[in-house]
C-alpha positions as CSV (number, residue, x, y, z in Angstrom):
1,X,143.7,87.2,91.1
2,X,143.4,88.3,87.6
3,X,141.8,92.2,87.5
4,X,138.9,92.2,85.2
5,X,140.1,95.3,82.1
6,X,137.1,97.7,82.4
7,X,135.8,101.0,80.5
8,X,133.3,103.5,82.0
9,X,131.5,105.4,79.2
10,X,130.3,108.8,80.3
11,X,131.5,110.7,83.7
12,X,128.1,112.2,84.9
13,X,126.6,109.2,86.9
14,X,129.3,107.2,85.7
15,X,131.4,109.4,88.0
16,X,129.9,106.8,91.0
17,X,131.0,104.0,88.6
18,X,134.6,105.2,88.5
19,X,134.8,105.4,92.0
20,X,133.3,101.8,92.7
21,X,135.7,100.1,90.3
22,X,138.6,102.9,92.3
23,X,137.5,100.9,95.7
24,X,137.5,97.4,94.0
25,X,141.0,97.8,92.5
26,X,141.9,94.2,93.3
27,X,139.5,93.3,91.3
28,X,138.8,95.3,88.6
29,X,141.4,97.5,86.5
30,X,140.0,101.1,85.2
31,X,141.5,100.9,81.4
32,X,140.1,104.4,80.4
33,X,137.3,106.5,79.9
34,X,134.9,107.1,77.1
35,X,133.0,110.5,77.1
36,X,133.0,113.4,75.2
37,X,135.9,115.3,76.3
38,X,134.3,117.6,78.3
39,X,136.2,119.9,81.3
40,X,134.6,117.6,83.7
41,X,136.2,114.1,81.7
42,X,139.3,115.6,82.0
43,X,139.3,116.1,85.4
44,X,137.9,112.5,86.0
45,X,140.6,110.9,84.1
46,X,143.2,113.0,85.9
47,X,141.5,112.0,89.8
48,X,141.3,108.5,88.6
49,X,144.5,108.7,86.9
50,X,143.5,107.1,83.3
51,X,143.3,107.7,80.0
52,X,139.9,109.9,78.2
53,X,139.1,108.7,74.4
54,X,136.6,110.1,72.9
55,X,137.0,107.8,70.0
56,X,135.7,104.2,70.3
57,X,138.2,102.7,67.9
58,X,140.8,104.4,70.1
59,X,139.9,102.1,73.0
60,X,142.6,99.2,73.9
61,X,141.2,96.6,72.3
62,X,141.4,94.1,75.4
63,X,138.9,95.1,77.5
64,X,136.6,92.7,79.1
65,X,133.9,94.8,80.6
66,X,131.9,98.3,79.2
67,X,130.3,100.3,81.9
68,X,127.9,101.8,79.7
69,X,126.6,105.3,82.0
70,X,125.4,106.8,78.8
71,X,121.5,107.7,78.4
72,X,119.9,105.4,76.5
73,X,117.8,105.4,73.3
74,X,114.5,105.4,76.0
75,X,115.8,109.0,76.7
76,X,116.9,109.9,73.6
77,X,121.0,109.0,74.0
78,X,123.3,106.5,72.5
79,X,123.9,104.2,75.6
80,X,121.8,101.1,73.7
81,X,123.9,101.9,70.4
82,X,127.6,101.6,72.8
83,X,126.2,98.4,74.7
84,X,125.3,96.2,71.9
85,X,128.9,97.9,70.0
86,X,130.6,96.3,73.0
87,X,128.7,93.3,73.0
88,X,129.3,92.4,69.4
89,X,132.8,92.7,70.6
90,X,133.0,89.9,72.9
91,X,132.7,92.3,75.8
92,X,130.4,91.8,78.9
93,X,128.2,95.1,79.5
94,X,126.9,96.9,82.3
95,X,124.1,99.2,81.2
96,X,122.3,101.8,83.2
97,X,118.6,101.8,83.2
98,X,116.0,102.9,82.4
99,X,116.3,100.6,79.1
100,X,113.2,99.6,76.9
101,X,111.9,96.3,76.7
102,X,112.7,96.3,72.7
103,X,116.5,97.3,73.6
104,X,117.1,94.9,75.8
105,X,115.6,92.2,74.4
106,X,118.3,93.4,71.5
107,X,121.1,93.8,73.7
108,X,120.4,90.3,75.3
109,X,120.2,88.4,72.3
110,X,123.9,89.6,71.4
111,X,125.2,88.3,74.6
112,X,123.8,84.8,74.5
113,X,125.0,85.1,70.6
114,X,128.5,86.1,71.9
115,X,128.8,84.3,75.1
116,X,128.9,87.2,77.0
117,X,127.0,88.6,80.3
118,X,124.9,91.7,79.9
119,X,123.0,93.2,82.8
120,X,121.0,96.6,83.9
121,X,123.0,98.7,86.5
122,X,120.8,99.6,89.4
123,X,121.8,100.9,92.7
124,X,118.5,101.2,94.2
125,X,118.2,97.9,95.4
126,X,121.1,97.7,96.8
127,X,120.1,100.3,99.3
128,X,119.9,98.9,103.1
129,X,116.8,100.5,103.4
130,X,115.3,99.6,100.3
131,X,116.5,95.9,101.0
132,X,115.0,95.8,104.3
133,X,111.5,97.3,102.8
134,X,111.8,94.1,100.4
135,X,113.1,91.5,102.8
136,X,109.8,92.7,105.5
137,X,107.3,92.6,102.4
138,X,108.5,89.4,101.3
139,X,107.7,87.9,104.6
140,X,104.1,89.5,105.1
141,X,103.4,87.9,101.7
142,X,104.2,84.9,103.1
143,X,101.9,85.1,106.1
144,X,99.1,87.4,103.6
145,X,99.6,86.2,100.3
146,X,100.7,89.8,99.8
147,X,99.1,93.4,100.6
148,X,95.5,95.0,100.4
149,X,96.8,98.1,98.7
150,X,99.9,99.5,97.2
151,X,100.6,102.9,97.3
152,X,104.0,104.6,95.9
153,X,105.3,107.6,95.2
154,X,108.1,108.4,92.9
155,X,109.9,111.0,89.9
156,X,110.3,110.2,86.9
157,X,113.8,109.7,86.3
158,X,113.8,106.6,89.1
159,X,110.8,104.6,87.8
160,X,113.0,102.0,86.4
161,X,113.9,101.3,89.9
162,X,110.7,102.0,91.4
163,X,109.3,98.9,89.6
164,X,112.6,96.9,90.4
165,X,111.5,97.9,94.5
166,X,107.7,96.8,93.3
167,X,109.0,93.4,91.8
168,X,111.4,92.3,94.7
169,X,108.5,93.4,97.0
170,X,105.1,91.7,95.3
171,X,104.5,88.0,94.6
172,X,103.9,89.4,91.1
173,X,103.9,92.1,88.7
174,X,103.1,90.9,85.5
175,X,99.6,92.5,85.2
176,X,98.8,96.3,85.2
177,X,95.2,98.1,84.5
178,X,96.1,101.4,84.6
179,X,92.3,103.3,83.3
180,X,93.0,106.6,85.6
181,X,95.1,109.4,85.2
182,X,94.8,112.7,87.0
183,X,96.9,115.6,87.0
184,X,97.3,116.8,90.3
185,X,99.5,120.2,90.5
186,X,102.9,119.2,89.2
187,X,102.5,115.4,90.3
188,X,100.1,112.8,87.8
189,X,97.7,110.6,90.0
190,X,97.9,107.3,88.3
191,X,95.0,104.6,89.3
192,X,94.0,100.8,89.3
193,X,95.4,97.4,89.8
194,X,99.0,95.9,89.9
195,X,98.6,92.1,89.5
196,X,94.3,92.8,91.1
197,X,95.9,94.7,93.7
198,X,94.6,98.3,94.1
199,X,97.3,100.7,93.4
200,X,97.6,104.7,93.5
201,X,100.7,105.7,91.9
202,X,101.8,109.8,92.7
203,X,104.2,110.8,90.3
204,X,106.2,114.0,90.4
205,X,106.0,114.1,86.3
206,X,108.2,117.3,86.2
207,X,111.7,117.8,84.1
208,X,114.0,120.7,84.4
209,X,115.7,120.6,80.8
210,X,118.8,122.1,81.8
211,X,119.5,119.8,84.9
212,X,117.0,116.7,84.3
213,X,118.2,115.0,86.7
214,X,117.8,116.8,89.5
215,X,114.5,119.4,90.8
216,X,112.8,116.6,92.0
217,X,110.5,116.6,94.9
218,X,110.9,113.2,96.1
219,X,112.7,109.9,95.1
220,X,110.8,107.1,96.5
221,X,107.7,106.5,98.9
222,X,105.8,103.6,99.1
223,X,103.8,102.1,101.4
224,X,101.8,98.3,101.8
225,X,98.9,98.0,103.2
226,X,97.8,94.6,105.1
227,X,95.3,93.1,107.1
228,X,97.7,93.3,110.1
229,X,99.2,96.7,109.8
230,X,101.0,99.0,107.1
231,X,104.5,98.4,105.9
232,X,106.2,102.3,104.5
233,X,109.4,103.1,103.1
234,X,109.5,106.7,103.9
235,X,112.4,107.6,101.7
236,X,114.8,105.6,99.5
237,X,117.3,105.7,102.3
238,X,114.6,105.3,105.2
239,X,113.8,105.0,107.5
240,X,110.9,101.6,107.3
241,X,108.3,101.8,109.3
242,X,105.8,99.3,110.4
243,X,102.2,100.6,111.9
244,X,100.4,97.7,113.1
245,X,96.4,98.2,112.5
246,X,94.8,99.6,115.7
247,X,92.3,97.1,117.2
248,X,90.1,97.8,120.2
249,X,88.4,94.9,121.3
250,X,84.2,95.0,121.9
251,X,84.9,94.1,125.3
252,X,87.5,96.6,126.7
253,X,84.2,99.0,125.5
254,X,81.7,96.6,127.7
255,X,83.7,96.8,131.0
256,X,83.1,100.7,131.0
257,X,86.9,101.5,131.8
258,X,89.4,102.5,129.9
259,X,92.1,100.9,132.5
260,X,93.0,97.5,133.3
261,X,94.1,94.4,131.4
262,X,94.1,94.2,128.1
263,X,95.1,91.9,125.0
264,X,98.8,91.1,124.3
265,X,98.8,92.6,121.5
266,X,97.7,96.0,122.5
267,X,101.3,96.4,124.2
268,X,102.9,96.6,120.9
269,X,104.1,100.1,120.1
270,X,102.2,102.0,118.0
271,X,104.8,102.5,115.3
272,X,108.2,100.6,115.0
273,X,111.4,101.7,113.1
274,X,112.6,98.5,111.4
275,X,116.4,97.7,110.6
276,X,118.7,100.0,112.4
277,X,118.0,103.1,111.2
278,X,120.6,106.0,111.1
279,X,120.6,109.5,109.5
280,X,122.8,110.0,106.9
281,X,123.6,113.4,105.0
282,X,123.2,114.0,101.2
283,X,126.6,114.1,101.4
284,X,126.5,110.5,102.6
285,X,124.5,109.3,99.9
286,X,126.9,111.0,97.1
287,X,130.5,109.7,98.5
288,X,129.8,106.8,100.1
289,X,126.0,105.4,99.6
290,X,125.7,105.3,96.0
291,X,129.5,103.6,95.0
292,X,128.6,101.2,97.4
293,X,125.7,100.1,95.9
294,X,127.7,100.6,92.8
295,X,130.4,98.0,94.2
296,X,127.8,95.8,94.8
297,X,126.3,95.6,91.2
298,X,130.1,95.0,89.9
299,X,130.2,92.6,92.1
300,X,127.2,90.4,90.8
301,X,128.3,91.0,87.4
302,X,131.8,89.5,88.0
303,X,129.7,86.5,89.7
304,X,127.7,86.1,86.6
305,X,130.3,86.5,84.4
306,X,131.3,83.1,86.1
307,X,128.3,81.9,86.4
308,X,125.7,82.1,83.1
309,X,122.9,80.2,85.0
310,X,122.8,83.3,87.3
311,X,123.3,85.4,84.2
312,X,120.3,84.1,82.8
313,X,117.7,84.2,85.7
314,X,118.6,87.9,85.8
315,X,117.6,88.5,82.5
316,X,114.1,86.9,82.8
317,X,113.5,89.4,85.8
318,X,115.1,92.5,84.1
319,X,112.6,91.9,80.7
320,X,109.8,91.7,82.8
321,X,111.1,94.7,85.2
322,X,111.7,96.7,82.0
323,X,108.2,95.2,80.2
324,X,106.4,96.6,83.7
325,X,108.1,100.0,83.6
326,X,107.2,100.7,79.7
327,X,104.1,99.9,80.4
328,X,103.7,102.2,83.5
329,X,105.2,104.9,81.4
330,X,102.8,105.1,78.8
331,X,99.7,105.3,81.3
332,X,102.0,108.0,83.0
333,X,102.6,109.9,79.6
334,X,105.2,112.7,78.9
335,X,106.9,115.0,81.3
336,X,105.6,118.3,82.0
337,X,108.4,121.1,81.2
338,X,109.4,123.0,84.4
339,X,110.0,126.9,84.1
340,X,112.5,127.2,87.0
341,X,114.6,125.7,89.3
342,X,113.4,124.6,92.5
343,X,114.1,126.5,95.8
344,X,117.4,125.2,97.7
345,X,117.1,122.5,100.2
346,X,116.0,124.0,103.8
347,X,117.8,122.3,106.6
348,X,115.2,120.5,109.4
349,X,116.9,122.8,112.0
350,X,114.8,125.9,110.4
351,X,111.6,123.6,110.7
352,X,112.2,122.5,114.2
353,X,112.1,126.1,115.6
354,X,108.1,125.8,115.0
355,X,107.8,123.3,117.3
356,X,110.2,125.6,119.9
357,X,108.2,128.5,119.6
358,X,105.7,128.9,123.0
């Protein structure tokens, strides 16, 4: 099987990139590294045993796939300048989000121009638990025509993905009416409709300058409201919950007992943990979560590199994905500046002693 030649441009969340393409090595041959030439390039081109340019002319000149992990112009970097480079080049691109609508629309026009596959890279829906949350929505929708209420809870720095979770899990997102915004403490309170459906949006609108992407209070929350019961991721790795609605019926009232038979569906359990769920650690999520997921979106690129129908019905979601999340931004408005780092994470062992205590 012939090994598709591949670059990974910048080693901070590229780092999960280099290991994906490390654990598909039968498929995919790590040519070298494009960063900057920092300490910590160096030592991922030694781990990973291939060559660091800092220079894009230095780069072999057959590669067939750029891994662009480079922030993009949306955030002020030169990801969107190195995608449509490589592009122009005859080379199919991987591009980490969050993109604007304008770029993309850029960056996709030079792939149809040079015959070559351009995509986002997203891990989050790749996530078991975030797959599960869209498969379950998906089939309430079915037997709803989708939810009452949306609510959803996010940072900043994984919007992009939040409205990726919010398109796989709606029957449509093309409409937002965004009038409220409240600042709430260090979240923004963001109000109105999602396609006429009522939405409440909390976002932790907070940036650390000197580590931006970290000091976050939560990934993702979000939870669907129904006529039958609420669907909630609790976290972006779980667990999924569904609450059916609690329904007492007039007659149970009119027998004047609270014992004896009741309705069917009044056996169900109060709450029910959907799809398996396990605890994982952070550590988990960092060595073996995240290039999974990774592994899974080189995957589906290879597939559509062989396959341009699928490339193209991927682009038609990810410029309305990226339309949505622009959109959403501008209600949301800029990041608030944080002072300090945030305390260190305290372990749930500490927090179970108050339920311990007599």
């Amino acid at each position: 099987m012939k090994k598709i030649r591949t670059v990974v441009c910048g080693t901070t969340f590229g780092l999960f990139y280099l290991e994906a393409l490390d654990r598909l090595k039968e498929q995919f041959e790590i040519v070298g590294i494009l960063a900057k030439g920092s300490e910590r390039s160096q030592k991922c081109a030694e781990n990973y045993g291939v060559p660091l340019y800092t220079e894009l002319q230095a780069l072999p000149k057959d590669i067939e796939l750029a891994c662009v992990v480079v922030r993009t112009r949306a955030l002020g970097g030169r990801g969107t300048e190195l995608a449509a480079y490589f592009l122009e080049q005859g080379i199919h691109v991987i591009q980490e989000q969050p993109i604007h609508p304008k770029d993309l629309e850029e960056c996709y026009k030079i792939a149809m121009k040079q015959g070559v596959c351009y995509q986002t890279g997203d891990v989050y829906p790749h996530l078991k638990e975030v797959k599960n949350f869209i498969k379950c929505a998906q089939k309430l929708n079915e037997i709803h025509g989708g939810p009452l209420y949306i609510n959803a809870s996010f940072a900043p720095q994984v919007s992009y993905p939040a409205m990726d979770i919010l398109m796989g899990a709606l029957p449509d997102i093309r409409l937002w009416d965004l009038p409220d915004n409240v600042k709430a403490g260090p979240f923004r309170i963001l109000t109105g409709t999602l396609n006429y459906i009522p939405i409440c949006m909390e976002i932790h609108n907070e940036v650390y300058p000197k580590d931006p992407d970290n000091n976050m209070h939560l990934l993702h929350h979000m939870e669907l409201i129904y006529e039958s019961g609420r669907l909630t991721l609790q976290d972006t790795f779980g667990p999924l919950l569904w609450n059916p609605r609690l329904d007492i019926p007039t007659e149970l009232y009119n027998r004047g007992k609270v014992t004896g038979e009741v309705p069917d569906y009044m056996l169900e359990p109060t709450a029910e943990l959907l799809g398996g769920y396990k605890n994982i650690s952070f550590k988990d999520i960092i060595s073996d979560v995240w290039p999974e997921a990774v592994m899974q979106d080189l995957l589906l690129m290879k597939e559509r590199i062989n396959n341009k129908i699928l490339f193209r019905q991927k682009a038609q979601k990810e410029i309305i994905c990226s339309n949505q999340w622009n959109e959403m931004t501008k209600a949301l408005g800029y990041a608030d500046i944080m002072e300090r780092k945030m305390d260190k994470v305290m372990a749930g062992e500490i927090i179970k002693t108050a339920l311990e205590e007599i």
